[in-house]
N, C-alpha and C positions, 0 to 999 in steps of 0.2 A: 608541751613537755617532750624532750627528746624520749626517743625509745630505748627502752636499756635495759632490752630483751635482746634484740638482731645489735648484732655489731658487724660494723663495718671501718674498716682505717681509711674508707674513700670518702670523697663527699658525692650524695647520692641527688637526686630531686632533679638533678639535669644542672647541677651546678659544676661550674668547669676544674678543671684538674689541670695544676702546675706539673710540667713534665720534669720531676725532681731527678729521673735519672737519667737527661740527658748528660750525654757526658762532658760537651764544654760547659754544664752546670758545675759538674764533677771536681774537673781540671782549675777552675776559674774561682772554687774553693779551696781546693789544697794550696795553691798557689798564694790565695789568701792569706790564707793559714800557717803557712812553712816558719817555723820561727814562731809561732804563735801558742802561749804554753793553755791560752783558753780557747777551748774549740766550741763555735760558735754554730756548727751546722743543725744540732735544735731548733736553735731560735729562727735562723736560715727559714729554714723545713716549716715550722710553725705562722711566718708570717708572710711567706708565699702563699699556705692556704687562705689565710686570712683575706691577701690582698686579690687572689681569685674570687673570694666572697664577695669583696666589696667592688668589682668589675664590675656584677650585678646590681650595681646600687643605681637608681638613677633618679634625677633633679625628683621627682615625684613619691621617690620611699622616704626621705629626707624624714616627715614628721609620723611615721608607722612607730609606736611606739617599741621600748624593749624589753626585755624582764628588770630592767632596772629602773626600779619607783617609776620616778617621770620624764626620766630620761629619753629621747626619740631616736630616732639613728644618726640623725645629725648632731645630737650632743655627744652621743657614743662616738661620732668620727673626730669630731674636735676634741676630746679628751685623747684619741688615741694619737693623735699626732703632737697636743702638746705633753704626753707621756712619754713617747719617744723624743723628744726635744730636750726636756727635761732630764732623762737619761742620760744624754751625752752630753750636756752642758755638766752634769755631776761627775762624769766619767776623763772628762778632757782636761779638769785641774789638775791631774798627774799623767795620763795617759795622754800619746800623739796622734790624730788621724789623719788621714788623708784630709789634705787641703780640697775646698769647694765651694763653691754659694753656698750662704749659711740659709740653714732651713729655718721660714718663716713662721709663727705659727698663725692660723687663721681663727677669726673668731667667726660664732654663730649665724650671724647676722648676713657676715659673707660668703660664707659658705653656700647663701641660697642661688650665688649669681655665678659661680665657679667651679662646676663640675668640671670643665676642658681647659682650666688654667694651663697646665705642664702636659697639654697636648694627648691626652687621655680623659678615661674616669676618675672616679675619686682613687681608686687603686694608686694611681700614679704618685700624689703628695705623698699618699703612708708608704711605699715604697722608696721612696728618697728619704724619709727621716726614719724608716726603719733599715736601709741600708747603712746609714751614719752610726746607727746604733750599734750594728753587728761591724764597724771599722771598730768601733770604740772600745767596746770589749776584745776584739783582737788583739789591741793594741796595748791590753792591761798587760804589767810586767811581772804586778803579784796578786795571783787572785784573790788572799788573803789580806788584801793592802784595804783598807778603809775609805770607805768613799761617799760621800753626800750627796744626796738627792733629794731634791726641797728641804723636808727637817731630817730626814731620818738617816743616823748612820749606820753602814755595811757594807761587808764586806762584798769584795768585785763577784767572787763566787754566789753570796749571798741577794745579791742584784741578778746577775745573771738568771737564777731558778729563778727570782720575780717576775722578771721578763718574760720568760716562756710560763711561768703559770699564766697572767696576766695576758697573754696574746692569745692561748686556747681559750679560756674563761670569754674574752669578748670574742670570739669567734661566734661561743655558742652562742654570747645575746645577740648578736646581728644575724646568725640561723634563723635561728626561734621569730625576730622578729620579720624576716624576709619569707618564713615558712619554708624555710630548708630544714633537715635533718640532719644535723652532723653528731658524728663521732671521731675522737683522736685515735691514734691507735695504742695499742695495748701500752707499751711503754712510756707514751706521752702521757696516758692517763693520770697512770702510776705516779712518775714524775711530779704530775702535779699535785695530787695527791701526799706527796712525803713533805710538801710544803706546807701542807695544815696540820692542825691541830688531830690527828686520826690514825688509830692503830692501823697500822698495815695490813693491805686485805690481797688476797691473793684472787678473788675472783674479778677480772675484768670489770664486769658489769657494775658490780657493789662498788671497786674503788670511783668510779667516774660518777657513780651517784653520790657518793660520800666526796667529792669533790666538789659538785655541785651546790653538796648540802650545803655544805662550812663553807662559802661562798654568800652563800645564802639567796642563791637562786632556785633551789627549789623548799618546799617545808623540810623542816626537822621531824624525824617519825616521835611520835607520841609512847609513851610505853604505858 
């Protein structure tokens, strides 16, 4: 279980850190963005750490398990890639993105033979279908516009927060299962937080457990 006493908005354990404020990161977003009435530098920000996390990963953590039932870290990568896939295949029947090789999605099985497919680690696939994702949502023209993803409909703003809960949330299970200690920072927490079912709490520490809870990664308190 994470600690949720010491906060930290870094990731600690000796896991690597995305330089978010270089400045051609900066520039190479705004530029993104200009004309763009959804600002997508959350999610940005969130799945950079992510994909820093999963740099770490290598052919041999594949079946370490997670905090999710039975799921292993190789089910947890292959969900997250065909979650962002899925995202923009719901996103792209009204919105435009940038043209490009369509991202594939991988199953299980091959996954165990393709860590250095796209010339890297596994970081490398969820960084191209999470880059398509944040075109996508750029590219919404009403955040408020309605949008399908598998069954469920919502709005592009009401996707968006899913997204960035959804990308902190598996952070922590591929933490927890790699034996890193992560925490988001104070506002991400928050963030994900207003997305559940949960009175607003003003103490850091409490909202990110009570994120957790309603998650249902860690127990519910007893009263």
């Amino acid at each position: 279980m994470i600690n949720l006493v010491s906060y930290s908005p870094t990731l600690i354990n000796h896991a690597p850190v995305a330089n978010l404020d270089d400045a051609r990161c900066r520039e190479t977003y705004w530029l993104r963005q200009k004309g763009s009435i959804m600002d997508v530098t959350t999610l940005h920000t969130a799945t950079e750490v992510l994909a820093e996390y999963l740099s770490e990963v290598t052919h041999g953590d594949l079946r370490q398990l997670t905090p999710l039932a039975t799921w292993d870290i190789g089910d947890l990568y292959v969900h997250l890639i065909d979650q962002n896939i899925d995202t923009v295949a719901g996103l792209v029947n009204k919105a435009l993105v940038n043209e490009g090789p369509p991202a594939e999605k991988i199953t299980r099985s091959a996954l165990e033979v393709s860590a250095h497919l796209y010339g890297g680690g596994y970081e490398e696939r969820y960084r191209r279908t999470a880059r398509r994702v944040e075109e996508a949502f750029a590219a919404v023209a009403d955040a408020e516009s309605t949008y399908v993803v598998g069954e469920l409909h919502l709005a592009a703003s009401a996707w968006y927060e899913e997204q960035v809960n959804e990308t902190v949330i598996h952070t922590w299970d591929l933490t927890e299962a790699m034996g890193f200690t992560y925490r988001p920072t104070a506002d991400v927490a928050l963030r994900v937080l207003k997305t559940q079912p949960e009175p607003p709490l003003e103490d850091i520490d409490a909202a990110w457990e009570a994120a957790l809870r309603k998650s249902g990664r860690i127990p519910s308190r007893t009263h």
